[in-house]
N, C-alpha and C positions, 0 to 999 in steps of 0.2 A: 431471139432472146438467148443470153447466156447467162452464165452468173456473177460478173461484172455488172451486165446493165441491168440485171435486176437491183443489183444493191445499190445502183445509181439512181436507179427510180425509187428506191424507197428511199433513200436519202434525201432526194427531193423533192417526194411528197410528205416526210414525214422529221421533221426536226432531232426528234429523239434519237435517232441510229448516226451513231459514231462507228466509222471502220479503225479497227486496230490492226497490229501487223509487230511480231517480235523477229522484224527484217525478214519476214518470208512474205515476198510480192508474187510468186509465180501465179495465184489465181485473179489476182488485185494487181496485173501490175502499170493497167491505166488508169485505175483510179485516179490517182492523186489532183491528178490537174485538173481532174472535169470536180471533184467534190471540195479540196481547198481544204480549210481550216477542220472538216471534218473528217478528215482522213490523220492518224498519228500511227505512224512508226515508234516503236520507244528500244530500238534496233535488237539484240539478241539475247531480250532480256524476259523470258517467258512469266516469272514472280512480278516482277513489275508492272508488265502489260497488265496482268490476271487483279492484281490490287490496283491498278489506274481504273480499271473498269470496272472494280466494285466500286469504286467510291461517285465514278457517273453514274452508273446505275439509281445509287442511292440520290443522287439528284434528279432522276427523272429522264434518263438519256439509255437508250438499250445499244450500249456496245457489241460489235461482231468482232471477236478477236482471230486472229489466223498465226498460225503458227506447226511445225511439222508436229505431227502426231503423237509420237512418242517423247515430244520435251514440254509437248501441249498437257499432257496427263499425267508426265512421270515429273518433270522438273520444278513442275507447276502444280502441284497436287495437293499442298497442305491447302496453298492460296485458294482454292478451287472449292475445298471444303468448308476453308471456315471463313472467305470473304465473300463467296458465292453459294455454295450448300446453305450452309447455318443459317442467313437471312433469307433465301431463296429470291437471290437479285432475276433479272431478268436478260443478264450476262452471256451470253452465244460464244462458243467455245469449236470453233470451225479449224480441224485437222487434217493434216496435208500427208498426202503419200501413206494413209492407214491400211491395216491390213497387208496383202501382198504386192499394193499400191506400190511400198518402198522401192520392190523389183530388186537390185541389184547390190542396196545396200543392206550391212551387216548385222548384226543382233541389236548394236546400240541405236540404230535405226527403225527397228523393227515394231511398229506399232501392232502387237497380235495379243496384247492384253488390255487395252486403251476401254474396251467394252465394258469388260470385269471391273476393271478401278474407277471407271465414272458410273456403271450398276451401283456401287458400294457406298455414294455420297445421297443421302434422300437430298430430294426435291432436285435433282439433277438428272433429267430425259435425256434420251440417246436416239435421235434421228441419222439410221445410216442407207442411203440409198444406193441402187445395185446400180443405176449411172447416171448422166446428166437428165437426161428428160428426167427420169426419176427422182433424179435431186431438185429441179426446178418447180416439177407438180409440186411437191409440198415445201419449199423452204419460205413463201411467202408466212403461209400458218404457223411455221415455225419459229420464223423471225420473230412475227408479231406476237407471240404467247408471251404471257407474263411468266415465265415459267424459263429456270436456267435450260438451253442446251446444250450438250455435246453433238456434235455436226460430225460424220467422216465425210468429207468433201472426195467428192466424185464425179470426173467426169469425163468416164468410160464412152464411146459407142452405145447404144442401145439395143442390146440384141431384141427386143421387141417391143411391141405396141401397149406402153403401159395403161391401165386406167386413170386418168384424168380424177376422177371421183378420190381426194385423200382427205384422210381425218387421223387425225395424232392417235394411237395406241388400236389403230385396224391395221389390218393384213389385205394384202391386196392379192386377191383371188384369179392365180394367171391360168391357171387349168383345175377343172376339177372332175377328180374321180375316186375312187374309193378302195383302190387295194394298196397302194401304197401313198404315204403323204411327204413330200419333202415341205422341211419348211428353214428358210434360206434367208438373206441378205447379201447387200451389197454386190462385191466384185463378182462371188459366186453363182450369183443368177444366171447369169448367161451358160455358165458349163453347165447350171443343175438345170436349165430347161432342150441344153441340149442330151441330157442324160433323160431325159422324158421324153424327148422324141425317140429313142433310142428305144424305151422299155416301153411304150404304146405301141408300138412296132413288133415288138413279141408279146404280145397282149397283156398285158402287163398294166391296169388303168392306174393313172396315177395325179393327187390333187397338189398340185402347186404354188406355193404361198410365201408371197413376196413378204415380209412381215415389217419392213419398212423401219416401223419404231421398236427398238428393244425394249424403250421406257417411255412411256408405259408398253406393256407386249399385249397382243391381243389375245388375252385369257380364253376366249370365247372359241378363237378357230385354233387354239393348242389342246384343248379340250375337245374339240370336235372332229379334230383329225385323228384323236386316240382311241375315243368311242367306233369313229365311222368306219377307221384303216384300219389293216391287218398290221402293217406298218408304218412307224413314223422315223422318218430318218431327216435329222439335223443337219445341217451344211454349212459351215463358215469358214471364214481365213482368220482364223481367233482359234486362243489355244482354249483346249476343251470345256476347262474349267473355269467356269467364272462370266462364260458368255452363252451365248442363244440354249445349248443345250442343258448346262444348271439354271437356268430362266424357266425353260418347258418344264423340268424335273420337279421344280419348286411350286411348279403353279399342280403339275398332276398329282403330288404328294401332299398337299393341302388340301386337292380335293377328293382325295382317296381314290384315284385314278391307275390302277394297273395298265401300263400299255405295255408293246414291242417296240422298242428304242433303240435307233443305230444312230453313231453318234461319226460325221465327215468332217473332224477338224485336226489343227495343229496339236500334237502332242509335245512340240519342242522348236526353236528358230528356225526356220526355213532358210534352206540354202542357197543364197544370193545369188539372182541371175535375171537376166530378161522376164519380164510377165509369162510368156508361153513357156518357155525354158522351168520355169519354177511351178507352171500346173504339172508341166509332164513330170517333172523331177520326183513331186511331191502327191503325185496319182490325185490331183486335181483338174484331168480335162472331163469331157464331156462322155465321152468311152469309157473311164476309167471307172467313175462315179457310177454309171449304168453297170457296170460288168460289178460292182462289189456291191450294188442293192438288189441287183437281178439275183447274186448266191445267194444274201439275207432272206430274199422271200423267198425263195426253193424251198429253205431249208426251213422256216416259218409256216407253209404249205405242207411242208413231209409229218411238221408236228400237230399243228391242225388236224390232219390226214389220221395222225395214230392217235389222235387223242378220241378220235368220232369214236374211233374202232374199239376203242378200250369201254 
């Protein structure tokens, strides 16, 4: 199973899904022949595509639009809001190369705020998975909600054995322990659970949380890794603000939650290169990440430490 023949099996088992495409086939690009009339290109026109599938929508038809990431949310944004947002169609918003997905191309490519500006529209979910297997456990549930998404399509390798068991707005529970908590998406999984093999290694326990959906985010295990951990440290290829870590911020400051917050994202475009080439560039591999939470809690342990004393 990939994610072609998934959307070919719901296609035909289910009348309502139309694939769309604003001329980006690299994830679609057999569709056409095997689905026919249900498959439209409306070629490199991301407002078009975005209003063609409000208007099925509102007939009864759940459109999958595709399109690159950053022309998916930026070029396309009003339509998203007020043809999809406002009514709260059932419109699937599937983005190509997000995050440091882009690899090698430039700022205008760069989808690393694509989170923040679909957080920012109500009734508009963010399903971003850390890679295929992970994208395919839930894009069924996801498809079928009545409910808009945004999708970052992905499909990485699987650096491991995901849980099967998904549900829209839980976190998927990859390790758990209780002095430090990373809690992560997408591409970054893979570097942040090799950064946990890293810090269990110098005893260091630490609970790892795939969190899957932004929108809704699982209130329950951002709260519970603040309470439980000494520290909670954020992970994404998304600039700081606006994603995973203003999401935690908002839910602990609503609940009157004081925690220890390290915050592992883009402060600025990342420097166009190969995927490997732009962790190391940008101290996102799996050493990197371990060597700057391993300081955090040192130094989190020495306060602790003089706070008993005082």
């Amino acid at each position: 199973m990939n994610y072609e023949s998934l959307l070919k099996d719901l296609v035909s088992a289910d009348d309502r899904f139309i694939i769309m495409t604003a001329e980006n086939r690299a994830a679609i690009r057999n569709l056409p022949e095997k689905i026919g009339n249900k498959f439209i290109d409306t070629g490199i026109t991301e407002q078009t595509m975005i209003g063609m599938a409000a208007g099925l929508a509102l007939r009864g038809r759940i459109p999958v639009t595709h399109a690159l990431a950053s022309f998916l949310t930026m070029r396309a944004f009003e339509f998203i809001r007020t043809d999809v947002g406002i009514p709260a169609l059932p419109v699937k918003l599937v983005g190509g190369v997000a995050g440091l997905l882009s690899e090698a191309n430039g700022p205008t490519h760069q989808a690393i705020e694509d989170i923040s500006i679909m957080r920012g529209i109500p009734n508009v979910n963010i399903f971003a998975p850390a890679d295929e297997e992970d994208m395919l456990i839930g894009l069924k549930d996801v498809l079928i909600s009545d409910k808009p998404f945004y999708i970052r399509y992905n499909n990485l390798k699987s650096a491991l054995n995901h849980s099967t068991k998904f549900e829209i707005g839980k976190a998927e529970t990859v390790n758990y322990g209780d002095d430090v908590a990373i809690l992560t998406y997408g591409t970054l999984l893979r570097q942040s659970y090799e950064a946990m093999m890293i810090l269990e290694s110098k005893g260091i326990s630490v609970r790892l949380l795939n969190m899957r959906t932004l929108k809704p985010l699982d209130e329950e295990a951002v709260i519970n890794a603040a309470i439980e951990c000494s520290l909670v440290v954020i992970i994404e290829d998304h600039f700081v603000t606006g994603g995973l870590f203003s999401a935690a911020a908002e839910i602990l400051l609503k609940n009157g939650i004081n925690a220890n917050v390290m915050s592992i994202g883009l402060e600025s475009w990342f420097k166009p290169a190969l995927l490997q080439d732009v962790l190391k560039y940008e101290q996102f591999t799996g050493p990197d990440i371990a060597s700057r939470i391993a300081s955090k809690h040192e130094e989190t342990s020495d306060r602790i430490k003089i706070k008993s004393l005082i």
